[in-house]
N, CA, C and O of each residue as an XYZ file, in Angstrom:
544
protein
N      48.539     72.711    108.844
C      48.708     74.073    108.367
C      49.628     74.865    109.290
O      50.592     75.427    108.770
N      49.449     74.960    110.496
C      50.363     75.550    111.283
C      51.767     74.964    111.435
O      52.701     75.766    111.441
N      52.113     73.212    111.602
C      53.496     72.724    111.513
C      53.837     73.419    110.206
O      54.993     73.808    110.374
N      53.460     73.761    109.054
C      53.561     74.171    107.311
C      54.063     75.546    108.189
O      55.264     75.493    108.456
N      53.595     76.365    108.524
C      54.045     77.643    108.908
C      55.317     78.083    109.668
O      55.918     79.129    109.421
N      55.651     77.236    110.563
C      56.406     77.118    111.297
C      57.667     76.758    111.027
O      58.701     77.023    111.641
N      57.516     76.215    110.183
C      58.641     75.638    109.069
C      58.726     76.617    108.428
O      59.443     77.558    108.767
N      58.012     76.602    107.363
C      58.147     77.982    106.776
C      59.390     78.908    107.711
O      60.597     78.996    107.484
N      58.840     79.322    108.449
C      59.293     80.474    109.372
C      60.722     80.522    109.752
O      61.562     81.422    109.749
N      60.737     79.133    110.117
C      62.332     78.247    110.668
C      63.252     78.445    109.672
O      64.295     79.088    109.790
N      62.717     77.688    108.343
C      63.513     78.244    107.171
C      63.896     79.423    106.891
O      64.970     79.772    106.401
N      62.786     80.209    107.285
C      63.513     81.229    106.882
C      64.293     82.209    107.589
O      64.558     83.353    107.221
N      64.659     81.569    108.748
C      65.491     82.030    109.636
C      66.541     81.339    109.599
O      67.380     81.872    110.324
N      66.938     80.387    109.106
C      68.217     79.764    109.103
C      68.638     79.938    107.713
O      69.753     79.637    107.288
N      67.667     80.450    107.018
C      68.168     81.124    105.412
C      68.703     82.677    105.746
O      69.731     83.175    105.286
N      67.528     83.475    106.874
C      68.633     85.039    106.656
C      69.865     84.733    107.804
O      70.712     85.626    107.805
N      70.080     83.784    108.643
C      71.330     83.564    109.504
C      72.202     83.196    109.051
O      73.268     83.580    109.531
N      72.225     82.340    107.987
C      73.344     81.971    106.597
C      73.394     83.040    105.778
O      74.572     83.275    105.507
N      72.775     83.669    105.346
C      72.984     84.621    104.431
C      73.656     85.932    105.369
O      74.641     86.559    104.982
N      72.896     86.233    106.738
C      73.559     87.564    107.440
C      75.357     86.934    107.686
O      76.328     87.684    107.579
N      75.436     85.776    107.944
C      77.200     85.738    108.166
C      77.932     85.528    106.530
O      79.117     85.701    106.243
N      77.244     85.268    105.966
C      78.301     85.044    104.400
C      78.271     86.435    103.976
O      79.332     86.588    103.370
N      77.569     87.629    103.967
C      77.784     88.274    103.112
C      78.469     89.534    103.394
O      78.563     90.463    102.591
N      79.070     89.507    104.899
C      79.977     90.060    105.432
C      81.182     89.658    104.951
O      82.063     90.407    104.529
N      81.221     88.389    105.021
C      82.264     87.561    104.437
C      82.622     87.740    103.066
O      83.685     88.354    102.968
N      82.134     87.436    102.024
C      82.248     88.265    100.946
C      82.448     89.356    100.073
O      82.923     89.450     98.941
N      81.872     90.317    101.041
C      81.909     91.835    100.781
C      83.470     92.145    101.485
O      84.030     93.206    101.208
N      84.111     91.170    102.391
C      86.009     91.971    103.169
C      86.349     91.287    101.764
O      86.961     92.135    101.116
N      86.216     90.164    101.053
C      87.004     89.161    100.071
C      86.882     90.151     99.380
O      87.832     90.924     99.510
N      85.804     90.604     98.407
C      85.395     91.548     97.335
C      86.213     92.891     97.858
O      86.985     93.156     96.937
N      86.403     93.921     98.990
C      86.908     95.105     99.387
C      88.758     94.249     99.256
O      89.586     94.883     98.601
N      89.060     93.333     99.689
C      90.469     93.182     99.428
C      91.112     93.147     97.982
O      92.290     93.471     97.826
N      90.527     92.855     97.212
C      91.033     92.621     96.058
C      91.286     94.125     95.332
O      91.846     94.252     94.243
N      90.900     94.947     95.933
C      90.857     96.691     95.622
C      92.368     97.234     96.034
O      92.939     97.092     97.115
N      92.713     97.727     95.150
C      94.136     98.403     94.992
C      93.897     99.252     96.209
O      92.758     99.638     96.474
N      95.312     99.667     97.228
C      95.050     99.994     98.522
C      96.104    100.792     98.088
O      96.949    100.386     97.290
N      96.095    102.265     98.727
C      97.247    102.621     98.851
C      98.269    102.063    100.210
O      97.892    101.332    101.126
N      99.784    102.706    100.002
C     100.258    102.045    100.917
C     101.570    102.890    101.340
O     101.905    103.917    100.749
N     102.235    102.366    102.375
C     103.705    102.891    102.855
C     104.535    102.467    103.163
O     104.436    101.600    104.031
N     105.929    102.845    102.603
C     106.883    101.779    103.181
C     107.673    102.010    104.111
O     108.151    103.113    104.375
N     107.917    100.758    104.812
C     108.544    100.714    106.043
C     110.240    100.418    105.918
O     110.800     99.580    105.212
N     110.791    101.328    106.779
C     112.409    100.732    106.699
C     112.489    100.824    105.301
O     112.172     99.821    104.662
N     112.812    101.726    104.765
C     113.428    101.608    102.930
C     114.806    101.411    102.665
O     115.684    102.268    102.765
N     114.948    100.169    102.305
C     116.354     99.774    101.997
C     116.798    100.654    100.531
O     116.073    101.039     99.614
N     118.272    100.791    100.725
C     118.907    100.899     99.573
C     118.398    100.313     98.306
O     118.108    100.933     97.283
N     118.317     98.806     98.553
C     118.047     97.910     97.441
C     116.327     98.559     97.264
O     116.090     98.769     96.074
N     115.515     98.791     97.895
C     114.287     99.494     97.513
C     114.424    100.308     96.746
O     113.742    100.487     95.737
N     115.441    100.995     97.165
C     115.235    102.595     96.449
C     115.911    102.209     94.975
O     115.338    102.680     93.993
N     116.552    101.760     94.856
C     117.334    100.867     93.578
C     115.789    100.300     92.564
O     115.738    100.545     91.359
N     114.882     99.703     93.143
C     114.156     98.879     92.647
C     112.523     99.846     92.442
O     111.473     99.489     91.907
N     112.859    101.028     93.054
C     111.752    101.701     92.836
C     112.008    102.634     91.319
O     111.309    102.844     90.328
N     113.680    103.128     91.839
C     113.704    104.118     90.406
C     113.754    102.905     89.463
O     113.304    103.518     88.495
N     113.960    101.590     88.960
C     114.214    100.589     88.461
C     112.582    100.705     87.844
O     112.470    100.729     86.618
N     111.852    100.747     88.338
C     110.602    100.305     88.106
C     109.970    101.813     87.220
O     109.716    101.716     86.019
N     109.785    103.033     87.895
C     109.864    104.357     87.393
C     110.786    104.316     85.967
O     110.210    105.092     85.206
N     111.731    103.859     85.418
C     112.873    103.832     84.784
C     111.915    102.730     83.289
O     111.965    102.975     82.084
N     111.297    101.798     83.845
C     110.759    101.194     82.838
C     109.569    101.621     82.771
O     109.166    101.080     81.740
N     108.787    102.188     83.149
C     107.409    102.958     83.388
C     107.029    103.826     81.947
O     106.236    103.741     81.009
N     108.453    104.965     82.554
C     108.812    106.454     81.829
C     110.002    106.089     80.500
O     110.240    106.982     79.686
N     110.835    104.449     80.353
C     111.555    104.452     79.290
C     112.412    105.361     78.918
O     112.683    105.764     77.787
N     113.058    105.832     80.534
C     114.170    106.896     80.696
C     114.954    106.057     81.765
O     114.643    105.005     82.323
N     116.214    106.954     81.890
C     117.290    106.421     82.371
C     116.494    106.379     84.149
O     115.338    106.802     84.143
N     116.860    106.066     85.108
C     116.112    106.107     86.339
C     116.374    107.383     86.938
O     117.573    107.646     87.028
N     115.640    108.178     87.336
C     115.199    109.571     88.530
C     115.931    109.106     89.615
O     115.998    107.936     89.992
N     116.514    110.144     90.134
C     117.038    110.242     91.514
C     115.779    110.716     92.225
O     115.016    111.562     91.762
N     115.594    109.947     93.671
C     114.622    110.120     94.522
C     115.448    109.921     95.807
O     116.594    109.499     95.967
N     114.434    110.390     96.750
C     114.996    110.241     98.422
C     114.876    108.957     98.938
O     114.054    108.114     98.578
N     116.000    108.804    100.071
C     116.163    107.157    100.426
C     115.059    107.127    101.560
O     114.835    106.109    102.216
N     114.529    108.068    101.702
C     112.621    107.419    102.403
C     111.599    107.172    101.700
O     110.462    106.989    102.134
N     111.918    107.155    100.666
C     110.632    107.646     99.641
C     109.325    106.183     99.950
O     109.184    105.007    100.284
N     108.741    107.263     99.576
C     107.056    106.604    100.130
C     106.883    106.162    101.750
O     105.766    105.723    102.025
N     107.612    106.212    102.576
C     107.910    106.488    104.026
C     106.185    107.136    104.547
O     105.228    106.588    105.094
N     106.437    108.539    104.045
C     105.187    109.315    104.314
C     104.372    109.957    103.391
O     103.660    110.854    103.840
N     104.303    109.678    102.072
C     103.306    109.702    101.620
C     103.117    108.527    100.709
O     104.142    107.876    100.509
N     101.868    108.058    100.030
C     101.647    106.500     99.174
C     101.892    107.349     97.288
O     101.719    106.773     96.215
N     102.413    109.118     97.557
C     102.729    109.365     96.179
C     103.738    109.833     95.988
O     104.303    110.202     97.017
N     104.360    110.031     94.905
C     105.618    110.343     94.702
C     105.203    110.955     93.128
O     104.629    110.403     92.189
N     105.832    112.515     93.303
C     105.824    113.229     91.892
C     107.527    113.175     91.630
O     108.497    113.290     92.379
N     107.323    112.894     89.899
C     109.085    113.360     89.303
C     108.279    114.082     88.147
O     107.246    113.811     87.534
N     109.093    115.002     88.119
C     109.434    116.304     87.163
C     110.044    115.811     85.997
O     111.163    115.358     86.240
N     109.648    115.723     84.607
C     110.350    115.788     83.357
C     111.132    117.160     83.085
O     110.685    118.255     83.423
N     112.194    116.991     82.517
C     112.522    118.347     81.547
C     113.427    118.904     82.104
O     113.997    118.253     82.980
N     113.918    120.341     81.814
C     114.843    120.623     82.802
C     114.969    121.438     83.661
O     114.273    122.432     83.453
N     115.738    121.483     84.835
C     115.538    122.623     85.643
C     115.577    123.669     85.673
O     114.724    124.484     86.028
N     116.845    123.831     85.205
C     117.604    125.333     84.987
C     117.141    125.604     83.130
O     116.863    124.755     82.283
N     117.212    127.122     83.008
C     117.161    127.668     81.779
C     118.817    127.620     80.762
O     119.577    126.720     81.122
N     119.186    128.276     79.907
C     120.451    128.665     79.319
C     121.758    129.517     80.633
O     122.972    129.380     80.788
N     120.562    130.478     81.427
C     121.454    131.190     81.470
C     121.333    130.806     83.328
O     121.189    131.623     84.238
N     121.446    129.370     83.420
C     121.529    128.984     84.953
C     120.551    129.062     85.644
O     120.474    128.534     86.753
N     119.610    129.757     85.086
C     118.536    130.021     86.611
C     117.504    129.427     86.231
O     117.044    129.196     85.113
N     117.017    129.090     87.731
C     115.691    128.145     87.477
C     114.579    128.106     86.813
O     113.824    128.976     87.248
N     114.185    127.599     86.089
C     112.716    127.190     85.453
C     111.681    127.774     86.351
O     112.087    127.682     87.509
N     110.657    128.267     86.298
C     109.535    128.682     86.795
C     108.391    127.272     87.083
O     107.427    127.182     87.843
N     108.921    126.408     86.233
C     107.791    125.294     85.379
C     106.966    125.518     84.536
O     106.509    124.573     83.893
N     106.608    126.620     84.334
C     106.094    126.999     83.119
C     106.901    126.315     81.812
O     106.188    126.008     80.856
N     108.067    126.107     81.731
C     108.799    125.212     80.444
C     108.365    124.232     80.394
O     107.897    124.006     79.278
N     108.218    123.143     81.345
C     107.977    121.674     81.804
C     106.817    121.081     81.654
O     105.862    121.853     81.728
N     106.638    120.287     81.522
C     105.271    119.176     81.258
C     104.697    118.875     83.248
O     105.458    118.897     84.215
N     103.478    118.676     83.265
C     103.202    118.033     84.502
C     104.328    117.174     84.839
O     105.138    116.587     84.121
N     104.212    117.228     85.882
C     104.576    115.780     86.918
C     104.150    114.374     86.801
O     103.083    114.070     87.334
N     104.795    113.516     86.211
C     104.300    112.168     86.662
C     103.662    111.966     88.425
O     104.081    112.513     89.446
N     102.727    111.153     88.285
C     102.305    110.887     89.833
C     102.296    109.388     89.918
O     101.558    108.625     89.297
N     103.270    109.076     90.820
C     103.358    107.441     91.075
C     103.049    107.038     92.286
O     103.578    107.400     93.337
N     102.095    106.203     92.123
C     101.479    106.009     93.658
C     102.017    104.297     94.315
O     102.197    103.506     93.389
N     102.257    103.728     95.663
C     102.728    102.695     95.859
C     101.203    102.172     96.563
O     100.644    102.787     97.472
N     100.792    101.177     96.063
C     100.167    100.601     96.203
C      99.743     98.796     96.722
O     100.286     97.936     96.029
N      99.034     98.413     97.611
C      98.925     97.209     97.590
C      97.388     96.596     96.576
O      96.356     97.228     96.353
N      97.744     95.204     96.140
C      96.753     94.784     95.393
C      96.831     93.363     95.610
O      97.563     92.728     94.851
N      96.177     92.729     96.555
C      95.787     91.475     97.137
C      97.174     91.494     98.316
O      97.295     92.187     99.326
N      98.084     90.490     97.756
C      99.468     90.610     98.758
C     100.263     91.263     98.112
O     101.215     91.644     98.794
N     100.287     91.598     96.951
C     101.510     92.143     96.284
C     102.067     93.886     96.491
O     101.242     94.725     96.130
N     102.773     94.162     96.784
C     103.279     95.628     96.323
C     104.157     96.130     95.358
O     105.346     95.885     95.158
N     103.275     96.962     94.727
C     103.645     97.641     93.691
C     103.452     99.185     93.309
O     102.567     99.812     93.891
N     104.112     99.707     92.517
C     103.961    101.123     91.944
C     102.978    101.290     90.786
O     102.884    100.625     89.754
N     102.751    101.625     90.920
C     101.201    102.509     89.884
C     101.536    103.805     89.471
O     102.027    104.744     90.097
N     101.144    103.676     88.180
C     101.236    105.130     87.298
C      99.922    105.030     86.695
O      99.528    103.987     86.173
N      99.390    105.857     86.742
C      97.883    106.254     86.455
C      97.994    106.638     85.011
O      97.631    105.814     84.172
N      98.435    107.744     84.653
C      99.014    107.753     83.490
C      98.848    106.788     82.365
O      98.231    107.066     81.337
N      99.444    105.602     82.610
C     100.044    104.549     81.366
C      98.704    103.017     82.198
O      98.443    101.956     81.632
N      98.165    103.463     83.551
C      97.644    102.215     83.611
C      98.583    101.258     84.067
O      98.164    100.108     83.938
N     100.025    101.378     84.693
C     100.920    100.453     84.604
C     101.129     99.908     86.165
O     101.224    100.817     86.990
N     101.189     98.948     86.531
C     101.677     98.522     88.092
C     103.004     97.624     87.725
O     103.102     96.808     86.809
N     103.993     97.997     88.687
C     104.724     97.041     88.823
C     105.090     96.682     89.695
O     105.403     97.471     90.586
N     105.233     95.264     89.860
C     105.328     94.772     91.414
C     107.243     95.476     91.686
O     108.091     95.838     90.870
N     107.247     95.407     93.017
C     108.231     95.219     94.267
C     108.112     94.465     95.358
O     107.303     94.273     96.265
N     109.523     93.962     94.877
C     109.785     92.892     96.089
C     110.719     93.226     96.755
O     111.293     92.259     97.257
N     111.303     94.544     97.083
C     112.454     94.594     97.818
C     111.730     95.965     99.225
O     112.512     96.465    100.034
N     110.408     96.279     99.224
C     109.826     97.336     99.454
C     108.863     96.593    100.108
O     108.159     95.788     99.500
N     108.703     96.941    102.166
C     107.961     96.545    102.529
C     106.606     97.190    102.440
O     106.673     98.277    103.013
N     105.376     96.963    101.947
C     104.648     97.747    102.169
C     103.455     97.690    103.659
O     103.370     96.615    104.253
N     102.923     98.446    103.968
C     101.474     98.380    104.824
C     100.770     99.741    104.243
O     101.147    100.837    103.829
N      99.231     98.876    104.496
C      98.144     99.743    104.157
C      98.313    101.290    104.738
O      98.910    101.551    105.782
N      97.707    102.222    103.914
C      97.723    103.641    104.762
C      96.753    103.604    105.491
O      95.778    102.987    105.063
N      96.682    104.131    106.603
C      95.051    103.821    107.729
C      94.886    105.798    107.580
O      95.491    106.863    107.704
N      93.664    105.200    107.251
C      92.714    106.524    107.473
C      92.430    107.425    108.767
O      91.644    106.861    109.528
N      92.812    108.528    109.160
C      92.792    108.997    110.370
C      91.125    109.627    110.354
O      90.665    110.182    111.352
């Protein structure tokens, strides 16, 4: 009765010592597969080419002019539909205009890509280094 116990006991210590290291393990596998935001480093020309490229098939408009840091320092990027100026030259208030698209750059396992929330849409980039944003 007591060797029965002891065992018992053993087991079940080498059952929660297997279970306490796997499910750490599982739970980083399960947290990686989660869309990350992200930032890019060094933005090449050819990035910036491949970002409005991507925005361009998103929105099924000709491609947006954007800045050659873009996503540098932040993981979002707003473009404005519509137009700026009124008839008589002067600027729009935005009151004319529709929201802002919001396109976010994102990682999702190894890949980087742009996300539009909007349409649900990611598209990868391969010319755009990304790294995770770290939480301060």
């Amino acid at each position: 009765m007591l060797r029965s116990t002891r065992s018992r006991r053993a087991t079940a210590i080498r059952l929660c010592a297997c279970l306490g290291l796997t499910l750490p393990i599982l739970g980083c596998e399960a947290m990686s597969r989660e869309p990350v935001e992200a930032l890019s480093t060094k933005t090449t020309p050819e990035a910036v080419t491949e970002v409005q490229a991507a925005i361009a098939q998103i929105q099924g408009t000709p491609a947006p002019r954007i800045a050659s840091n873009v996503f540098e320092s932040s993981p979002h990027l707003l473009i404005e539909k519509g137009r700026v100026k009124g008839k008589d030259n002067v600027l729009l208030d935005g009151s004319y205009t529709d929201f802002p698209d919001q396109y976010t750059l994102q990682i999702r396992g190894t890949t980087c890509g742009l996300f539009h929330a909007k349409t649900d849409q990611f598209v990868r980039l391969t010319a755009l280094n990304c790294e995770p944003v770290t939480k301060r």
